[in-house]
TORKOL-4160 file (C-alpha; in steps of 0.2 Angstrom, whole numbers, padded with zeros to 4 digits, m for minus):
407
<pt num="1" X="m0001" Y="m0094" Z="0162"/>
<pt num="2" X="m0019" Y="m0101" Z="0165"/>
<pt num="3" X="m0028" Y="m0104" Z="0146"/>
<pt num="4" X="m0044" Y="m0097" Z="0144"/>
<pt num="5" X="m0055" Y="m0107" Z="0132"/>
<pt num="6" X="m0062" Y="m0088" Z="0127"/>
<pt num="7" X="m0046" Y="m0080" Z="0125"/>
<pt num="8" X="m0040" Y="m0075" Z="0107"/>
<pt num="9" X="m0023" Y="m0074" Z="0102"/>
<pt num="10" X="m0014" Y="m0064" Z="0087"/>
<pt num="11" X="0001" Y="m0069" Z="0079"/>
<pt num="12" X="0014" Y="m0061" Z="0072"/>
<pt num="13" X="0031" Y="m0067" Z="0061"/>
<pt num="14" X="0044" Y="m0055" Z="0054"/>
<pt num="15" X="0052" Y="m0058" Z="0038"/>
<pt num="16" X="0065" Y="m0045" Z="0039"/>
<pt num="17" X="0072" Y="m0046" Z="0020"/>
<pt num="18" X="0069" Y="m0035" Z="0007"/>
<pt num="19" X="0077" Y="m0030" Z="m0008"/>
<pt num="20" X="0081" Y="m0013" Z="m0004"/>
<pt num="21" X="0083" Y="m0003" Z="0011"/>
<pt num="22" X="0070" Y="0016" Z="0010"/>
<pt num="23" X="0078" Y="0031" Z="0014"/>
<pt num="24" X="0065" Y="0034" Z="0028"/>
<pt num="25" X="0066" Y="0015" Z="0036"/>
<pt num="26" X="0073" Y="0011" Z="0052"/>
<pt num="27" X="0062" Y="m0006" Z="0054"/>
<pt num="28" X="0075" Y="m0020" Z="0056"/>
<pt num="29" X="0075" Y="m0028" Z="0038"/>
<pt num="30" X="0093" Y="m0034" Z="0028"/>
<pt num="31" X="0093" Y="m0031" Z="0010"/>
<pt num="32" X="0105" Y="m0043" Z="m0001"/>
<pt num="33" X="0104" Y="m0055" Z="0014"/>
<pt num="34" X="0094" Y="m0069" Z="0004"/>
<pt num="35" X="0109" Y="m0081" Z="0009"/>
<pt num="36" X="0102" Y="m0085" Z="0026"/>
<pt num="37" X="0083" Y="m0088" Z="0019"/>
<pt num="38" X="0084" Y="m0108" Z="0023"/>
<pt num="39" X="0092" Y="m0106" Z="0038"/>
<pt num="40" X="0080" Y="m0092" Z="0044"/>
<pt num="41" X="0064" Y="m0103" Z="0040"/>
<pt num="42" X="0073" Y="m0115" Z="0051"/>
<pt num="43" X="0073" Y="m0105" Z="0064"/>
<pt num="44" X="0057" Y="m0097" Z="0063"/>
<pt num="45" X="0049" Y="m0116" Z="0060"/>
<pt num="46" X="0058" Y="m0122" Z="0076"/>
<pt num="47" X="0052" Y="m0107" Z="0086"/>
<pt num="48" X="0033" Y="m0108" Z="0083"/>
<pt num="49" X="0036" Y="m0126" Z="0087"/>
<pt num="50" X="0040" Y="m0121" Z="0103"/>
<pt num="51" X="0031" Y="m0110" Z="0107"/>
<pt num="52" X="0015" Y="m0116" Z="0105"/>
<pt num="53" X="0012" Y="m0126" Z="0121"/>
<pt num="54" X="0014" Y="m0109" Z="0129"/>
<pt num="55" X="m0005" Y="m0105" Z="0120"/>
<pt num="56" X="m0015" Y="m0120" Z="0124"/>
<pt num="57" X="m0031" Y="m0115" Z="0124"/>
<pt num="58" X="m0030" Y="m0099" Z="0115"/>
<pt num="59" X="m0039" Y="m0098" Z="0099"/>
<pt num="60" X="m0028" Y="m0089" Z="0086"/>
<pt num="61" X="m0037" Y="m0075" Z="0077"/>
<pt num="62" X="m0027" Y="m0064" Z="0066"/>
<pt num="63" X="m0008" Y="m0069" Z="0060"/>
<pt num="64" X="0001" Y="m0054" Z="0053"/>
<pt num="65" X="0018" Y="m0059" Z="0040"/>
<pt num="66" X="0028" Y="m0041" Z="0040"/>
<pt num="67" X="0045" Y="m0035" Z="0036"/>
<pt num="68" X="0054" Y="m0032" Z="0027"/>
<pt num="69" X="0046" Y="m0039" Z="0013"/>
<pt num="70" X="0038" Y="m0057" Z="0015"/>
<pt num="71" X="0033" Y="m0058" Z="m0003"/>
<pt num="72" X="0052" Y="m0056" Z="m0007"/>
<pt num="73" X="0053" Y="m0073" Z="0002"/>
<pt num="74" X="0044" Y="m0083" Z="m0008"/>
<pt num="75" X="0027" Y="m0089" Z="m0008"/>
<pt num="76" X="0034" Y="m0110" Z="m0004"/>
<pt num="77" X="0044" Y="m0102" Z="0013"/>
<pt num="78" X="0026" Y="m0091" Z="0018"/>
<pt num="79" X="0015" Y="m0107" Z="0015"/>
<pt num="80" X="0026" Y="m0117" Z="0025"/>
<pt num="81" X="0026" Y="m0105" Z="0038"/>
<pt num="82" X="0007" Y="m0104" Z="0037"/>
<pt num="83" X="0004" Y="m0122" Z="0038"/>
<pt num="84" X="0018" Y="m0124" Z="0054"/>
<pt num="85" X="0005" Y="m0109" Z="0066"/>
<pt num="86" X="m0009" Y="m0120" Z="0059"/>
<pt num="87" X="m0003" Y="m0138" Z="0065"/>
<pt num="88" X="0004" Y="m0130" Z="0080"/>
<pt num="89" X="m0010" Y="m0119" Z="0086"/>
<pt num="90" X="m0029" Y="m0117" Z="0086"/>
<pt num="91" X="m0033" Y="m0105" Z="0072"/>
<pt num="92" X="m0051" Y="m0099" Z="0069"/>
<pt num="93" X="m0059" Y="m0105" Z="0055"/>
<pt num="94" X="m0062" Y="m0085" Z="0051"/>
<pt num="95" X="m0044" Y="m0080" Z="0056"/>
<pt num="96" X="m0038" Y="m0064" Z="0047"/>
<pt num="97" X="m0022" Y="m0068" Z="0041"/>
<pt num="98" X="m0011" Y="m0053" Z="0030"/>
<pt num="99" X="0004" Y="m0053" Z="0023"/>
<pt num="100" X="0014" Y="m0036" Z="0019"/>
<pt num="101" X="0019" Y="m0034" Z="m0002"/>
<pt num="102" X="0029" Y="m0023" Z="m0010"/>
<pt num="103" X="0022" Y="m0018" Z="m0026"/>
<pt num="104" X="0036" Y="m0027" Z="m0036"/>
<pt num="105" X="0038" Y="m0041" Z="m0026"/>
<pt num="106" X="0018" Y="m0045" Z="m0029"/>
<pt num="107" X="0018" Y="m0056" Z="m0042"/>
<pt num="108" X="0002" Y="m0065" Z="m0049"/>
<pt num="109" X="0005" Y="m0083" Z="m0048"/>
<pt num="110" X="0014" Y="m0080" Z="m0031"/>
<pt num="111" X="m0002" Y="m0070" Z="m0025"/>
<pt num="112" X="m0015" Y="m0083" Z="m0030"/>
<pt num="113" X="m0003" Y="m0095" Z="m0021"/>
<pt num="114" X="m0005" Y="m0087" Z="m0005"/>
<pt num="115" X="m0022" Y="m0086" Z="m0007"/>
<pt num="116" X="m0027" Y="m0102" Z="m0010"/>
<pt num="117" X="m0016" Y="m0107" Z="0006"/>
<pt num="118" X="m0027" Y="m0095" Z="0019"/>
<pt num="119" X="m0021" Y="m0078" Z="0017"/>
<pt num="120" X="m0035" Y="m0068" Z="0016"/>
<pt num="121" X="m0028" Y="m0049" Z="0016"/>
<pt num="122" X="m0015" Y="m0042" Z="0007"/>
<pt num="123" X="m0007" Y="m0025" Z="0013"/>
<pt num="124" X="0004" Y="m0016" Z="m0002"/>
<pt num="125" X="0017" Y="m0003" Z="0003"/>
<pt num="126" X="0010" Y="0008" Z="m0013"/>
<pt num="127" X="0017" Y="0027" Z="m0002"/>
<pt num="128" X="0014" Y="0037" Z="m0015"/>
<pt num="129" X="0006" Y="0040" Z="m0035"/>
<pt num="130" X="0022" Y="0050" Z="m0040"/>
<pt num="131" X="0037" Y="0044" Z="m0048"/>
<pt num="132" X="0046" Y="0059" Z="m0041"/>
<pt num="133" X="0039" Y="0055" Z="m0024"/>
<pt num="134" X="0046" Y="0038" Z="m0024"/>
<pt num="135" X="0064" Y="0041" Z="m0032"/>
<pt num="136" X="0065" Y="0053" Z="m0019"/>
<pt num="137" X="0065" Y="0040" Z="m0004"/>
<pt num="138" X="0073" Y="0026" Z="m0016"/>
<pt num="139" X="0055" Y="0014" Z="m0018"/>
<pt num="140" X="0060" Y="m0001" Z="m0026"/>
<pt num="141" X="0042" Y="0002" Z="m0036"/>
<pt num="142" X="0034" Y="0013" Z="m0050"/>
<pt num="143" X="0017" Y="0018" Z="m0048"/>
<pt num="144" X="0013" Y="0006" Z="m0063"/>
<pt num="145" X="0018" Y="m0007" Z="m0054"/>
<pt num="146" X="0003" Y="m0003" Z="m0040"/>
<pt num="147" X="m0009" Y="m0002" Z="m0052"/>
<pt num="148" X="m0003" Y="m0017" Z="m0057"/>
<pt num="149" X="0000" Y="m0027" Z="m0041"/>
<pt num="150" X="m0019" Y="m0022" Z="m0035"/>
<pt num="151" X="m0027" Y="m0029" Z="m0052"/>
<pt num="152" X="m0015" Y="m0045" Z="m0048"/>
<pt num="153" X="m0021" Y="m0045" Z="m0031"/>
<pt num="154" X="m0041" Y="m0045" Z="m0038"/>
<pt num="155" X="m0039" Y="m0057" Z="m0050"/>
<pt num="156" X="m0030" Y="m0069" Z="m0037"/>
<pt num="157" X="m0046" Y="m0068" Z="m0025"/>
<pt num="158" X="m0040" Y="m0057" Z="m0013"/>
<pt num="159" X="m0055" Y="m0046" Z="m0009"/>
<pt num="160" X="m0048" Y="m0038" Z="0007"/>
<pt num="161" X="m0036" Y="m0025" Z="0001"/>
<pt num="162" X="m0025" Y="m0012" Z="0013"/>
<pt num="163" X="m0013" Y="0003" Z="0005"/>
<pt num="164" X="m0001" Y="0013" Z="0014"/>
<pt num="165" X="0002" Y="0030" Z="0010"/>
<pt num="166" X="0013" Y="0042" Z="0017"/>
<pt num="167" X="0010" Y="0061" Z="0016"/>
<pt num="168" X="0026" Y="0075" Z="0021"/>
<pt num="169" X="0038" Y="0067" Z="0008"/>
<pt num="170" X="0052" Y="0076" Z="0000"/>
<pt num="171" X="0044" Y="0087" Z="m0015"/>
<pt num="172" X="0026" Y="0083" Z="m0010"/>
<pt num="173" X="0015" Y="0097" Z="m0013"/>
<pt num="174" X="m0004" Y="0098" Z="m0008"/>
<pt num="175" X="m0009" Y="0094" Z="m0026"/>
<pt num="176" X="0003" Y="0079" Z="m0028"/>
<pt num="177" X="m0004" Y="0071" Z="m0011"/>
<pt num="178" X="m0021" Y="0073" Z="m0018"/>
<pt num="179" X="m0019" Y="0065" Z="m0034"/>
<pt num="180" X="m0009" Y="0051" Z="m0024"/>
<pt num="181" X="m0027" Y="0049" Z="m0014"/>
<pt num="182" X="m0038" Y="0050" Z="m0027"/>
<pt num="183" X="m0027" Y="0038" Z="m0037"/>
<pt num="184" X="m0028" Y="0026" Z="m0022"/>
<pt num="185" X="m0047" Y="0029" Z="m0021"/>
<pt num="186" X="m0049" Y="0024" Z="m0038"/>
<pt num="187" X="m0039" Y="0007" Z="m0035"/>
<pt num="188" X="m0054" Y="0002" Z="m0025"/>
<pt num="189" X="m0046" Y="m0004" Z="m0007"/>
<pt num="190" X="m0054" Y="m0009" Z="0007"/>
<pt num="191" X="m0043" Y="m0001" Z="0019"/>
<pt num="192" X="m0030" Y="0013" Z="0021"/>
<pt num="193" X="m0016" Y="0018" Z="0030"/>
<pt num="194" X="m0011" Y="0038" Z="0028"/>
<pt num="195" X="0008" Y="0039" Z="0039"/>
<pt num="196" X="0014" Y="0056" Z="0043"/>
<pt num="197" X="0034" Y="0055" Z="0036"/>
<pt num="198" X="0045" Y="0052" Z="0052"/>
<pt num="199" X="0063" Y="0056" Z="0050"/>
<pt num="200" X="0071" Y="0043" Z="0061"/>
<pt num="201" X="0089" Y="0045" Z="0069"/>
<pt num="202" X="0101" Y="0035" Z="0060"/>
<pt num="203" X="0093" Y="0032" Z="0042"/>
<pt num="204" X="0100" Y="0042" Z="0026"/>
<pt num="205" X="0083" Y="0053" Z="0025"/>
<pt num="206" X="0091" Y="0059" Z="0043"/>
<pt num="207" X="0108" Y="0061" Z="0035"/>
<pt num="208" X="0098" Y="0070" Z="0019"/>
<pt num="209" X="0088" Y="0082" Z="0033"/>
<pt num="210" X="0105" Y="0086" Z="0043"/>
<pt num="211" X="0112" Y="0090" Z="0029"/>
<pt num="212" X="0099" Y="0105" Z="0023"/>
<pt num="213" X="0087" Y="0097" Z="0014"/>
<pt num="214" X="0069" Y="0103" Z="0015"/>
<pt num="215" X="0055" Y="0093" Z="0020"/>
<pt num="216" X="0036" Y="0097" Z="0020"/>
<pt num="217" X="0034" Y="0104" Z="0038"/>
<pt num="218" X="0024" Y="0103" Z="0052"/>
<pt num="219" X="0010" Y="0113" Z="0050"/>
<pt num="220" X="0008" Y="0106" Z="0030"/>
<pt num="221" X="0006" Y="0089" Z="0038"/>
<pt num="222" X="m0009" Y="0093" Z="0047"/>
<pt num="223" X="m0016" Y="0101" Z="0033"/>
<pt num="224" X="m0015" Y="0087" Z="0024"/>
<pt num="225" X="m0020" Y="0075" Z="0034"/>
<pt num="226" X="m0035" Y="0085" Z="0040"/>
<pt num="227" X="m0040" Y="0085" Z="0021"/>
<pt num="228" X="m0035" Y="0067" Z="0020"/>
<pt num="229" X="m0048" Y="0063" Z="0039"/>
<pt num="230" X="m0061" Y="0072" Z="0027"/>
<pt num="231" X="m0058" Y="0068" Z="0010"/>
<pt num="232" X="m0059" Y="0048" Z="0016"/>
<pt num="233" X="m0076" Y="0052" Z="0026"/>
<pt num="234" X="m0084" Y="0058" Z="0011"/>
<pt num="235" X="m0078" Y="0042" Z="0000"/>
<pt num="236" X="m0087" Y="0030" Z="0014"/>
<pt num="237" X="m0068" Y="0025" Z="0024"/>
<pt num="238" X="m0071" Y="0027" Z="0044"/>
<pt num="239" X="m0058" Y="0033" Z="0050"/>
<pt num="240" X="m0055" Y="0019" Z="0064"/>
<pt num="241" X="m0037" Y="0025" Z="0072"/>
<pt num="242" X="m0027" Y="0040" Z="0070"/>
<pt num="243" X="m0018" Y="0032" Z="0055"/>
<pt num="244" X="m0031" Y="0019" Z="0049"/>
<pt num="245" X="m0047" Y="0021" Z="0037"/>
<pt num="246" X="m0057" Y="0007" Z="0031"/>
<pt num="247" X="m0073" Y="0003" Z="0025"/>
<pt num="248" X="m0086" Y="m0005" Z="0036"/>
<pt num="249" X="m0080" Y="m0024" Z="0043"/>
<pt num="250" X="m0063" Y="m0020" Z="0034"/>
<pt num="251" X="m0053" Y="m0012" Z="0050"/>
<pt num="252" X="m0036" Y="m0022" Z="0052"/>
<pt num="253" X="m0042" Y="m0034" Z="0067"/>
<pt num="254" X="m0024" Y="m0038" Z="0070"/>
<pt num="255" X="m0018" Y="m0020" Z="0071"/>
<pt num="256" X="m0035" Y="m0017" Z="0083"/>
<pt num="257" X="m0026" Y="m0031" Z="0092"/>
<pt num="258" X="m0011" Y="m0019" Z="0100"/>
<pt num="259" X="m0023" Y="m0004" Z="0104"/>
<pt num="260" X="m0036" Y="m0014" Z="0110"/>
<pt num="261" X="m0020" Y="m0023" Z="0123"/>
<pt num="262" X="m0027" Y="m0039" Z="0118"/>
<pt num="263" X="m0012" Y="m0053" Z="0118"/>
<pt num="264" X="0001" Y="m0057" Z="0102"/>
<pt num="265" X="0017" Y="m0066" Z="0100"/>
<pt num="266" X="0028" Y="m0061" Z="0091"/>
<pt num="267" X="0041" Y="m0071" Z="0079"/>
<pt num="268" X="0059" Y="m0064" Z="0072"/>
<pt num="269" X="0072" Y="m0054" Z="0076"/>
<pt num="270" X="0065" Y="m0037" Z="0082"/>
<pt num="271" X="0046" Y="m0042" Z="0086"/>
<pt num="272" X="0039" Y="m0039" Z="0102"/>
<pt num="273" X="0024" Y="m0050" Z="0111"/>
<pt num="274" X="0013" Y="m0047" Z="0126"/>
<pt num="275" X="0008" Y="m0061" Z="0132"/>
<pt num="276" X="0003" Y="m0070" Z="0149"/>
<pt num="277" X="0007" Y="m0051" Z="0158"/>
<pt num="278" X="0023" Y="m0049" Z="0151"/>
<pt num="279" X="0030" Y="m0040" Z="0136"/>
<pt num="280" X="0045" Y="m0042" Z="0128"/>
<pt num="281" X="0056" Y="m0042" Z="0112"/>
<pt num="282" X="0068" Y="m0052" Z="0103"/>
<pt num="283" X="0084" Y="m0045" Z="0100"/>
<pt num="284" X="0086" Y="m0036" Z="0082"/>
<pt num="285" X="0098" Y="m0046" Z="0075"/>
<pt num="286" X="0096" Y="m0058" Z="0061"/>
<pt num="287" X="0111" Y="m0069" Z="0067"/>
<pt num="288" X="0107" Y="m0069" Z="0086"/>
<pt num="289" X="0091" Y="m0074" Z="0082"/>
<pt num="290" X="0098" Y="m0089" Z="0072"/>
<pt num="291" X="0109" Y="m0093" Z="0087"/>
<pt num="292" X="0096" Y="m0092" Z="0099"/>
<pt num="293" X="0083" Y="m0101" Z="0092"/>
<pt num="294" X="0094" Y="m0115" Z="0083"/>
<pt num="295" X="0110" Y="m0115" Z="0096"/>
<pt num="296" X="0100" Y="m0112" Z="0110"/>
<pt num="297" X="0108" Y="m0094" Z="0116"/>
<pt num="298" X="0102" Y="m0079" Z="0122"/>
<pt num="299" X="0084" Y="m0072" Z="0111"/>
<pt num="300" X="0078" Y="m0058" Z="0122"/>
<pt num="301" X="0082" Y="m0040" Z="0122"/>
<pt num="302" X="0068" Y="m0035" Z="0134"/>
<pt num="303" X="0058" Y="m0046" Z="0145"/>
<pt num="304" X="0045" Y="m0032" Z="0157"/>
<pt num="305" X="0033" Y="m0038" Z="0169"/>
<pt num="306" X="0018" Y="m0026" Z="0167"/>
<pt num="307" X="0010" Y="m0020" Z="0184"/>
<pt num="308" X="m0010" Y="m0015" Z="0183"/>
<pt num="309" X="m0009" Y="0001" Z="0186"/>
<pt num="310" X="0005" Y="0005" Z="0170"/>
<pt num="311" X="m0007" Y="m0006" Z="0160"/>
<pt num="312" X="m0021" Y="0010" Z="0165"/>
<pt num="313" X="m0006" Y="0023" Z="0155"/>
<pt num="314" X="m0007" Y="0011" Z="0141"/>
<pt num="315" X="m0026" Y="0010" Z="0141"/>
<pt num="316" X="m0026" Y="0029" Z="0140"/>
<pt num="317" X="m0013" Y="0030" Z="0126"/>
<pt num="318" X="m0016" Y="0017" Z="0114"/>
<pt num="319" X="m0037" Y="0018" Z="0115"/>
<pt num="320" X="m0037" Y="0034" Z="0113"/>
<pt num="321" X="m0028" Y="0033" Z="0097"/>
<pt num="322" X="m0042" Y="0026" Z="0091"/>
<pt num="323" X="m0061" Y="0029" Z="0084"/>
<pt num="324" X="m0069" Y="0020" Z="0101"/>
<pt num="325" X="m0061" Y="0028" Z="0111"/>
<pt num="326" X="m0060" Y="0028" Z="0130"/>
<pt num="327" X="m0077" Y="0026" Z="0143"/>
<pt num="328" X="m0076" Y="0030" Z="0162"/>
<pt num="329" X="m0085" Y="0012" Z="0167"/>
<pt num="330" X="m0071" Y="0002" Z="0158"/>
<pt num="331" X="m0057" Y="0012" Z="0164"/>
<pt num="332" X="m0064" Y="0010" Z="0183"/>
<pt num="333" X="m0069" Y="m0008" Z="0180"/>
<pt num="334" X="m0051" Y="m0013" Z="0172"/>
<pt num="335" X="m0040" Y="m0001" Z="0184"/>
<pt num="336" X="m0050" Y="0002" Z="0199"/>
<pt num="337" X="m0043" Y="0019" Z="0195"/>
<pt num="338" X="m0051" Y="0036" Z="0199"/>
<pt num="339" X="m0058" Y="0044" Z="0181"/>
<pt num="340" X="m0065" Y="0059" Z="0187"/>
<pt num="341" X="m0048" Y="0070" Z="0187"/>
<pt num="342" X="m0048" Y="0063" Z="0166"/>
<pt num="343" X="m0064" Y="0069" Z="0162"/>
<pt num="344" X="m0061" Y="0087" Z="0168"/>
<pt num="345" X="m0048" Y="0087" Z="0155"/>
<pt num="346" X="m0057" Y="0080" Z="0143"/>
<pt num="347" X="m0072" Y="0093" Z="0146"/>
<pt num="348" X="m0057" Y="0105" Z="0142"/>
<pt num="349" X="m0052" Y="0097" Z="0127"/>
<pt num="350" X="m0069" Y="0095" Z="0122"/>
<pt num="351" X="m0075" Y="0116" Z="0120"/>
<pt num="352" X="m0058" Y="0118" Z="0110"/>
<pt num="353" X="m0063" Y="0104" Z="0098"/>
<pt num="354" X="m0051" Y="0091" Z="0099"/>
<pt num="355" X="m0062" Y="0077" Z="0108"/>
<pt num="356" X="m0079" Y="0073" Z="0109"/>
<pt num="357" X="m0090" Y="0062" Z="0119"/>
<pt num="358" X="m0103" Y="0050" Z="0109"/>
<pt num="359" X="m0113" Y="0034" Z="0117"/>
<pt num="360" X="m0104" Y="0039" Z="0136"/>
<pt num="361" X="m0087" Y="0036" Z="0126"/>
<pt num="362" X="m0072" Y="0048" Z="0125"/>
<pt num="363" X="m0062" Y="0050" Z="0108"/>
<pt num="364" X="m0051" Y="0061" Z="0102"/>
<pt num="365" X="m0057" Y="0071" Z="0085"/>
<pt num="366" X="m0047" Y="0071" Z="0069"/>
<pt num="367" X="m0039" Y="0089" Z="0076"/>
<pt num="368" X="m0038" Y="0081" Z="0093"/>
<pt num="369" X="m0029" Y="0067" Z="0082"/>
<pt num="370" X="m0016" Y="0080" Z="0075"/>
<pt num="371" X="m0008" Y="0082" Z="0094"/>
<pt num="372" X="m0013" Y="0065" Z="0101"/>
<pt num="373" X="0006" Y="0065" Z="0108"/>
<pt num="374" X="0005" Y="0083" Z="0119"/>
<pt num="375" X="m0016" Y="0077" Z="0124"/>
<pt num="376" X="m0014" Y="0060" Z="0128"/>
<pt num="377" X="0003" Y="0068" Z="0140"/>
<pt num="378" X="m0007" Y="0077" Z="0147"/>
<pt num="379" X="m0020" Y="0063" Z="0154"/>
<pt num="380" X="m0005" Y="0054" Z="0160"/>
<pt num="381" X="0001" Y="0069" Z="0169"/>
<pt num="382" X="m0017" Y="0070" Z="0179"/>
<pt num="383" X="m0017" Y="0052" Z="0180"/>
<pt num="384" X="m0001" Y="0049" Z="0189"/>
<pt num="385" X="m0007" Y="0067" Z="0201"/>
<pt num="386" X="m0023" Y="0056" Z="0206"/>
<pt num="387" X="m0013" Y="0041" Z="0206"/>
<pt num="388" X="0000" Y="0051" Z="0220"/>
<pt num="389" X="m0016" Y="0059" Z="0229"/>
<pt num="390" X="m0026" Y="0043" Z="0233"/>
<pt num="391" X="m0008" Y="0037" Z="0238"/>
<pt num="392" X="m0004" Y="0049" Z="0251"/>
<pt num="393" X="m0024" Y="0050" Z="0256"/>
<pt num="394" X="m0022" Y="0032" Z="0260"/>
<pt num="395" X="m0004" Y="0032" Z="0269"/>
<pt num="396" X="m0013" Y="0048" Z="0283"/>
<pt num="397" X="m0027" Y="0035" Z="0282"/>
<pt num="398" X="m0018" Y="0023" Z="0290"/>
<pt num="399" X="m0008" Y="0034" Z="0302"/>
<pt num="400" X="0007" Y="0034" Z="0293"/>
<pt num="401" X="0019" Y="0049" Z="0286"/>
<pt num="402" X="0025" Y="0048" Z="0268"/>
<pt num="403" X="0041" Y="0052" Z="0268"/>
<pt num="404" X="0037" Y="0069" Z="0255"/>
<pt num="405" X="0032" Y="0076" Z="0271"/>
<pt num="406" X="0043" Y="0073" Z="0287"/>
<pt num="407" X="0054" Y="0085" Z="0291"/>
């Protein structure tokens, strides 16, 4: 891959263990598997090693630890880790570097350690203020031990602050997910993450669900999430992605990284990379990673070549999850693609509220936001229609007959 001296670079590393497995996960991450720590910071030390050559020339601007739960690992292995992407690539003086805590895995003296080594931002798992709320999904944390993992975090240094939140859990009512709010407002963050619950095949919440057990539906979800889009606004959080409020200059540059389709690598078992044209993923297996990093065997689960024009689908449905949005000169200037048959569909969109056109940019509202899935299909769905259309213009153009219409 040529290096462009102007080309950035995020980096990702999975830590995949944690001390308990939630009812709602289907992340890859191993409870009880502390046995294979050493071996695994081995692995991981060996691979960045490399790697690296690969990126010459690219400055590294954000670095991402997630899980699992990195602060489970302990502070010395996340140090080392640190110090190993620093002497092996070119970090940015001003890199944003996170690492993902539990509330009671996030310990003081491990928290100032981290930041004296570089770690800037700290993102907690805090989900929710009520102790029913967190029994119910098996949280390894109480909600005293948020309050008390944030002041731990303050008194440490770290002064860029994330919690995740998730609304629609078993028992939540629209008052409990508004004092969970307001309890996170109160604790001062810099950023936040509100998830809708998912309930993923093959996890116990499934199980749970299959089993007859009620959950918040669809249409409370929305309800709460459009008081959450309003309730944030008002407290000064701008609401950057469809998931994501921070307050000015705190927006998670890494996670901009992915729906922005700016190049990361990915380190761990499970963690994807797209980089130099190509994405792909390492298999999620914490021995098979071992093997193939320290034997030499097999790493990859999926290794795709990404053509322009499916890079134009992934431009339409990761920009518009987010506040900036899409515009017609990028999309034609990136893609050489048609925009016209887009923005008749987003004028459409636009009279029934759920997008809205601000600076000759195109983004979705937080209502647009609620059914992203169904409007950004629909894009796709006139995209590929323009993309056959030009096609077969083009093929008559040329004296030839697609096959679609011989007879």
């Amino acid at each position: 891959m040529r290096a462009d001296e102007r080309e950035s670079l995020g980096i990702y590393i999975h830590i995949p263990f944690c001390r308990s497995k939630c009812d709602y996960c289907d992340f890859y991450s191993l409870p009880g598997r502390e046995d294979r720590m050493d071996d695994y910071q081995r692995a991981l030390l060996r691979h960045l090693k490399e790697t690296a050559p690969r990126a010459k020339g690219f400055a590294v601007d954000t670095i991402y630890f997630g899980g699992g739960t990195p602060t489970l690992y302990g502070e010395k292995r996340l140090r080392e880790l640190l110090s190993a992407v620093r002497r092996y690539f070119r970090v940015e003086r001003t890199a944003e570097i996170t690492c993902e805590a539990n509330p009671d895995s996030a310990e003081e003296r491990l928290l100032r350690q981290l930041r004296r080594a570089g770690f800037n931002r700290l993102s907690l798992g805090m989900q929710s203020a009520c102790p029913e709320e967190l029994r119910s999904v098996h949280r390894p944390h109480t909600a005293q031990q948020t309050d008390a993992a944030v002041a731990a975090a303050r008194r440490a240094g770290f002064q860029n602050l994330s919690l995740d939140l998730i609304y629609g859990l078993p028992g939540q009512t629209a008052e409990s997910w508004r004092e969970t709010v307001e309890h996170a407002l109160a604790l001062e963050p810099e950023h936040l993450s509100c998830y809708g619950l998912k309930v993923e095949e093959g996890t116990p919440l499934a199980r749970r669900v299959a089993q007859g057990e009620m959950l918040p539906d669809d249409d409370a979800q929305a309800d709460l999430y459009l008081w959450t889009a309003d309730r944030l606004r008002q407290a000064g959080f701008r609401q950057y992605e469809i998931s994501n409020f921070a307050r000015p200059g705190f927006e998670s540059r890494h996670n901009l990284r992915y729906w922005y389709l700016r190049p990361y690598l990915g380190f761990g078992p499970g963690a994807h990379s797209d980089f130099g044209g190509r994405r792909y993923s390492f298999v999620s297996d914490l021995e098979g990673y071992l093997s193939g990093v320290l034997q030499g065997g097999s790493l990859l689960d999926s290794d795709d070549l990404i053509p322009e024009r499916e890079r134009g689908s992934e431009y339409l449905m990761l920009r518009l999850r987010t506040a900036r949005g899409i515009a017609e000169w990028e999309y034609r200037r990136s893609y050489g693609m048609d925009f016209e048959p887009l923005e008749h569909q987003l004028l459409l969109y636009e009279r029934r509220g759920w997008a809205e056109r601000i600076d000759g940019r195109w983004r979705l509202t937080p209502s647009g936001f609620l059914i992203s899935n169904q409007l950004i299909g629909d894009l796709l769905s006139c995209q590929r229609r323009a993309t056959l259309s030009g096609t077969l213009q083009r093929l008559r153009q040329e004296g030839q007959r697609p096959q679609t219409e011989q007879t």
